[in-house]
N, C-alpha and C positions, 0 to 999 in steps of 0.2 A: 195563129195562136203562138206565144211565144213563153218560157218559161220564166215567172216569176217568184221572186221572195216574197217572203211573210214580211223580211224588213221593209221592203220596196215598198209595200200597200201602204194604202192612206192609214193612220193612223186610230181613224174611227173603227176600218176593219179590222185592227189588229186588237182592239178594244177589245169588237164582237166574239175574237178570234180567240180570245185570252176567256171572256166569260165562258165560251162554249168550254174549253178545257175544266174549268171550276167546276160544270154542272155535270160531266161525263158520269161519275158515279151517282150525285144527289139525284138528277132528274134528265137522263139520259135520252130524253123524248124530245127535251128540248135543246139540248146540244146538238140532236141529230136534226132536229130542222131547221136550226141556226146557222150550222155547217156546211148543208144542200142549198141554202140562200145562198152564202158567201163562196162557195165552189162555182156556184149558175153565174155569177157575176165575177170570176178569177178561176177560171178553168187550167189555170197554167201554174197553177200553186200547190205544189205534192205536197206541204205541209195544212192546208183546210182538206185535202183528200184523204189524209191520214187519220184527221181530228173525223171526220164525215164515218171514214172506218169504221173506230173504233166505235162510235156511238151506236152507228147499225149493229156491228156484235152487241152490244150492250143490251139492245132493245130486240133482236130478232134473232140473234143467237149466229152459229157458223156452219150449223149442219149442212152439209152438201148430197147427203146419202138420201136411204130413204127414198119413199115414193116420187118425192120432188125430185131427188137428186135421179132419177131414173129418167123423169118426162122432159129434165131440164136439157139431159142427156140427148135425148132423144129428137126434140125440137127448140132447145135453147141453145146450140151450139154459137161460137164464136161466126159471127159475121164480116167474115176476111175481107170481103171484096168490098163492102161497106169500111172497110178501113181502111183500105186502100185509096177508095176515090173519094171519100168525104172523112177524113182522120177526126175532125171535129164532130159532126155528126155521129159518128160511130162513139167517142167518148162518151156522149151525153148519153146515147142508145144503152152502152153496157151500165152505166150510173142507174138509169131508169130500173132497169134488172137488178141491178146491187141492192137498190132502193125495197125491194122485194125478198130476194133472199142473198145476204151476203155472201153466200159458201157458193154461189152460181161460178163454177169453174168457168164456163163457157164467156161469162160475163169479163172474167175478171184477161182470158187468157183475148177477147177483143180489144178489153182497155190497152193490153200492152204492146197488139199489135197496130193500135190505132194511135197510141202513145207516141210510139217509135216513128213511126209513118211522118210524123208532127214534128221530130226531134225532140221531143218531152223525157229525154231519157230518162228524168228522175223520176216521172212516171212510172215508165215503161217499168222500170227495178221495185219500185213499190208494187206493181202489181204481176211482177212473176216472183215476190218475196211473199204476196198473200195464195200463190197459185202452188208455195214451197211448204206454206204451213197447211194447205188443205189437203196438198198429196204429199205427204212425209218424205214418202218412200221415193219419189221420181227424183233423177239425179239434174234433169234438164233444168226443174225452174230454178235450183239457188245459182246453176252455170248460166242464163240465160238472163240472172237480175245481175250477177257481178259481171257479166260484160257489158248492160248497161249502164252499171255505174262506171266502166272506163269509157263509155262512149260518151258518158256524161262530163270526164273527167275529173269523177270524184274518185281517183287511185288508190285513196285510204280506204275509203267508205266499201271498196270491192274487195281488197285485199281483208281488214278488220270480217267481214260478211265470208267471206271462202274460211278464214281460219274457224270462225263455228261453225261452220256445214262441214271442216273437212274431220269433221270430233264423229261429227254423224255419218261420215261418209270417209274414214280415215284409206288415203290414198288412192282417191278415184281419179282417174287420169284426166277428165275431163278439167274437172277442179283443181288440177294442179298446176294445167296447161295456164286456165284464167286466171291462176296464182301468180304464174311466169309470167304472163301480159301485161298485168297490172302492173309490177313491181318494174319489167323493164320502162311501159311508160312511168310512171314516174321517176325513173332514172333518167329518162330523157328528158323531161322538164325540169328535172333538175340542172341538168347539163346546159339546157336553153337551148338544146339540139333538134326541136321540133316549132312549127309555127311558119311565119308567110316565108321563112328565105331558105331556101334550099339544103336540106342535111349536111353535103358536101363543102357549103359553101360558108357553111356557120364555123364548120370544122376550120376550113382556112382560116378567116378570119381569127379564127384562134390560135391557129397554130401563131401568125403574124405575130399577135398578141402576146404569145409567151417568150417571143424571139425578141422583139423589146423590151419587155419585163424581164429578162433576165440577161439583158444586159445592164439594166441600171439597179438589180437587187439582190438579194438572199434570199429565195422561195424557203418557207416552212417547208414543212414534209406534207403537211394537208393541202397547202395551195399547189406541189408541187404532182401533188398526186391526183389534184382534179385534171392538170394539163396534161398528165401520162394517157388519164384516163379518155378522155375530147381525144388523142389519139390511137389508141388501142379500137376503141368505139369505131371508127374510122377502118381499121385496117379487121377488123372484125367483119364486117359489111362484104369488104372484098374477097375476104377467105374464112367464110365460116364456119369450114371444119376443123379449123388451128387450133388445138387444146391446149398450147403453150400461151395463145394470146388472152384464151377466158381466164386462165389460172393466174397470168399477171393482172387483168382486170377485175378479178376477185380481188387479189392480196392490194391491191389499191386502192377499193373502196372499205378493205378494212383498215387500212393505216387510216383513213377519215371518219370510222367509227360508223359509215353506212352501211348495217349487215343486213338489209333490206336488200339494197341492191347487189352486196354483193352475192347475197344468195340467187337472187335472180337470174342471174349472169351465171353464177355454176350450174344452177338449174340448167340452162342453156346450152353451158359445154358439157352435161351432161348427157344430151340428145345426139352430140356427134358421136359419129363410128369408136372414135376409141374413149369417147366420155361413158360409153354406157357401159363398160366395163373396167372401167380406172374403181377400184377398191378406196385408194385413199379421197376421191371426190367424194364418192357412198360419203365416209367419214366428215369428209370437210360441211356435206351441206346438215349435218346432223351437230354439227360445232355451232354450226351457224343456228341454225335453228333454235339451239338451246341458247347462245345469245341473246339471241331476240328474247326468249320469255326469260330469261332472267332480266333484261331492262325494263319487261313489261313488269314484273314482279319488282324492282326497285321503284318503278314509277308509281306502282298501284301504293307501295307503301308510304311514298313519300307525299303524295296524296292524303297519305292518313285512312287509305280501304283497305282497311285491314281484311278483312271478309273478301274483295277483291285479290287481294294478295294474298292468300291462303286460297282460292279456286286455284289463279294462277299455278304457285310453286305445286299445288297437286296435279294438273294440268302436263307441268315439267316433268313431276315424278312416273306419270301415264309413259312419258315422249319416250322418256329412258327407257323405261321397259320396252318396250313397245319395238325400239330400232336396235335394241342390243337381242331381242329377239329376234326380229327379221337378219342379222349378221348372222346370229348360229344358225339358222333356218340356212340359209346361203353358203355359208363359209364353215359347214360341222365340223372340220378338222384343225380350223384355227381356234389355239386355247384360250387367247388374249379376249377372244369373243366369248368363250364359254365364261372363264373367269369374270369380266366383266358383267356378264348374266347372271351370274349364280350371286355374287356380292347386291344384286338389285332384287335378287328372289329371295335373302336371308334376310335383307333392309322392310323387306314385305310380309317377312315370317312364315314366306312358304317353302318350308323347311326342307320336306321330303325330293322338292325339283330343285333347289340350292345346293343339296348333298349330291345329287346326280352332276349338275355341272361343275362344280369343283371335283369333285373325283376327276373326272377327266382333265380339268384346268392345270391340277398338280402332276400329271405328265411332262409338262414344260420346266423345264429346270431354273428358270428366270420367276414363276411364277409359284413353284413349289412351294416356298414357305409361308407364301402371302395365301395360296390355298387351303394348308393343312390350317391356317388363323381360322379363316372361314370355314371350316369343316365343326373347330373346337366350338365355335359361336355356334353352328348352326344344331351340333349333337348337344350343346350346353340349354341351347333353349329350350329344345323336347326331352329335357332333363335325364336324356342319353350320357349321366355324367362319365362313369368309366368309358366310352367310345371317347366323350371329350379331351378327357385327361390323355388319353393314349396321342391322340390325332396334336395335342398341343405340345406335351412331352418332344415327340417327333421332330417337331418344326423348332420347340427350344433346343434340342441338339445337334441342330444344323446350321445353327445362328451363334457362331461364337462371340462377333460383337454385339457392344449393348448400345444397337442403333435402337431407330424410335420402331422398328418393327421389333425387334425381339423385346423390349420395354414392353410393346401392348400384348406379346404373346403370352408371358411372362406373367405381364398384370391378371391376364384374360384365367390364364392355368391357378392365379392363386386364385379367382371368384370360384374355379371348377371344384377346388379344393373345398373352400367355404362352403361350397353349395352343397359339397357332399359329408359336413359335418367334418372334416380334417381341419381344426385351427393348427396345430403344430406346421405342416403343408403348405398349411397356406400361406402361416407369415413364415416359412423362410424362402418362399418364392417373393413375396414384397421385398425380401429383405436384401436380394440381388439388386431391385431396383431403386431402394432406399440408398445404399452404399456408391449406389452411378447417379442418381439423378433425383435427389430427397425433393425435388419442385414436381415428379411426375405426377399426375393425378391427384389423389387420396392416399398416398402410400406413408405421408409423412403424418398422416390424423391415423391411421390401420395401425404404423408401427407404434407412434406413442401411446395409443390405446393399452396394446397390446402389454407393455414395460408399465405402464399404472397400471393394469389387472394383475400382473403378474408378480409388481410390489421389486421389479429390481429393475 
């Protein structure tokens, strides 16, 4: 049994294969016996296994519980040894079962042992990605589909698969680990460092290769930093716990715009002895990380998913919270941490744990006046306006120049003003920044306002 595409098939069964999709909603009875046809004769096609799926849910539901799910329990269990010695047999075996109730754990957890057995890996990951939606909670089946999909070689498809299970499961090491695997093979088939000729000896070859090319050229910075990288690769191998060598092999696959890999690879120097306490690597893979979904958030929009790209940037605004939390949690005495939290809890209007961590933010004398800003926003929203006015007053008498912080502090103090019925207050706070920078804001529509009501 060997694995085949939907493209690869005769073209009459892609026919059949396309009607069955048309009928899945209209008449779901016959998709699913049209599907069990086309699977019996293309056993090796996870795309008719999928279409076969869904139609069974459609027609028979997914419940696995229940009195059924107790007897299937009990005497339907996965038959290993049958997947072992006849992998094909055994597929057709668990189908039969499926064929009955699709939510049959026992069925689905044979298919992917008898999948795997076959080398079917895209099997294998389809069927401990339906063994992931029928047990939620278990952490093994989405870790146990994304290593099949690198066995499979689909690096994307494991990596895309880990980032939503790790929403459901945020920071489970096992998933983080298959996170790390994935992304470093695919670094290496990038590199062309894996396949029939020897790791070692692909590297030669390259090294060779750059030692002529740069005698007759001027490497870019991207071509120059793939041959850094073919070597660092190399001497990484040999001394894996060298954290200077991950940290150069990081910053060269970002000069090339691979933050994929290069997260990979810090992930990695972060398992050595002193990566797992390096403070600024914490930072560096959380840099990285919000790269990547800001590209995924330009791609989704430039696509024109708009809907995609709004999950996304929410997704982002989760990540923030999320690691600027885990920093204070770790690091309570560092302010740059606090402060940076408290500015994502006032961004979210939770007012009352933003006030908490700016108080202590504004201990720092570097961050003092950027806190007392966010003190005045945070007391101005819970229409705490006298706390406001005090907390932004503060921070405008500490700021003699009229940089762009004390502009918004400035700005921020006349809304406080407004807010609390002082117009006299308020426009002659605008009116420090009308006289430095009449382009700030609304300040140049506030003041002329103000001179036509007033009639001079």
């Amino acid at each position: 049994m060997t694995k085949t595409s939907l493209q690869s098939l005769d073209p009459r069964v892609q026919k059949q294969f396309a009607a069955g999709e048309q009928n899945l909603k209209a008449n779901p009875q016959y998709a699913m016996e049209l599907a069990a046809g086309l699977l019996a004769r293309n056993p090796g096609c996870v795309d008719i296994r999928r279409l076969l799926r869904k139609a069974q849910k459609a027609v028979l539901g997914t419940a696995s519980g229940g009195l059924g799910g107790l007897l299937g329990g009990l005497v339907g269990g996965p038959n290993l040894k049958l997947a072992e010695s006849d992998p094909a047999a055994a597929m057709a075996d668990a189908e039969t079962r499926l064929a009955k109730r699709p939510g049959d754990v026992g069925a689905h957890r044979q298919l992917a042992a008898a999948a795997a057995k076959a080398g079917l890996w895209d099997t294998a990951a389809f069927a401990h990605e339906e063994l992931a939606e029928l047990q939620p909670k278990e952490t093994a089946h989405p870790v146990a589909a994304a290593k099949a999909h690198i066995e499979d070689g689909e690096f994307d498809k494991a990596i895309a698969y880990i980032e939503v299970k790790l929403r459901a499961f945020p920071g489970n090491g096992d998933l983080m680990e298959a996170m790390r695997a994935a992304s470093v093979a695919k670094t290496m088939r990038k590199g062309n460092w894996e396949g029939g000729d020897d790791f070692r000896s692909k590297l030669k070859d390259s090294d060779e290769a750059t030692r002529l090319e740069q005698a007759s050229r001027v490497m870019t910075d991207a071509a120059s930093a793939q041959e850094v990288i073919a070597d660092l690769a190399r001497r990484i191998e040999s001394d894996t716990e060298n954290l200077t060598l991950y940290r150069e092999i990081v910053r060269q696959f970002t000069v090339v715009g691979d933050f994929e890999s290069a997260l990979a690879w810090l992930q990695r120097g972060r398992q050595t002895p002193l990566g797992r306490g390096d403070v600024s690597l914490e930072r560096q893979e959380q840099d990285l990380n919000l790269r990547l979904l800001a590209g995924r958030i330009k791609a989704a929009r430039d696509a024109g998913d708009d809907a995609g790209a709004e999950a996304l940037a929410r997704e982002e605004s989760d990540y923030r919270l999320a690691a600027a939390t885990a920093m204070v949690e770790r690091y309570p005495n560092d302010h740059a941490y606090r402060h940076e939290l408290g500015l994502l809890l006032l961004g979210r209007n939770r007012l009352d744990e933003a006030i908490q961590q700016l108080q202590v933010a504004q201990r720092n004398p570097k961050l003092r006046q950027s806190a007392l800003l966010g003190l005045g926003k945070a007391f101005l929203a819970g229409r705490k306006l006298d706390l406001a006015v005090e907390q932004l007053q503060l921070a405008k008498s500490e700021l003699p120049v009229m940089n762009d912080l004390r502009k918004e502090v400035v700005y921020t103090l006349g809304g406080a003003f407004e807010s609390a019925g002082k117009a006299k207050e308020a426009i002659d706070e605008y009116k420090l920044i009308y006289t430095a920078d009449a382009s700030y804001r609304d300040v140049a529509a506030k003041i002329n306002a103000f001179y036509e009501k007033s009639g001079s």
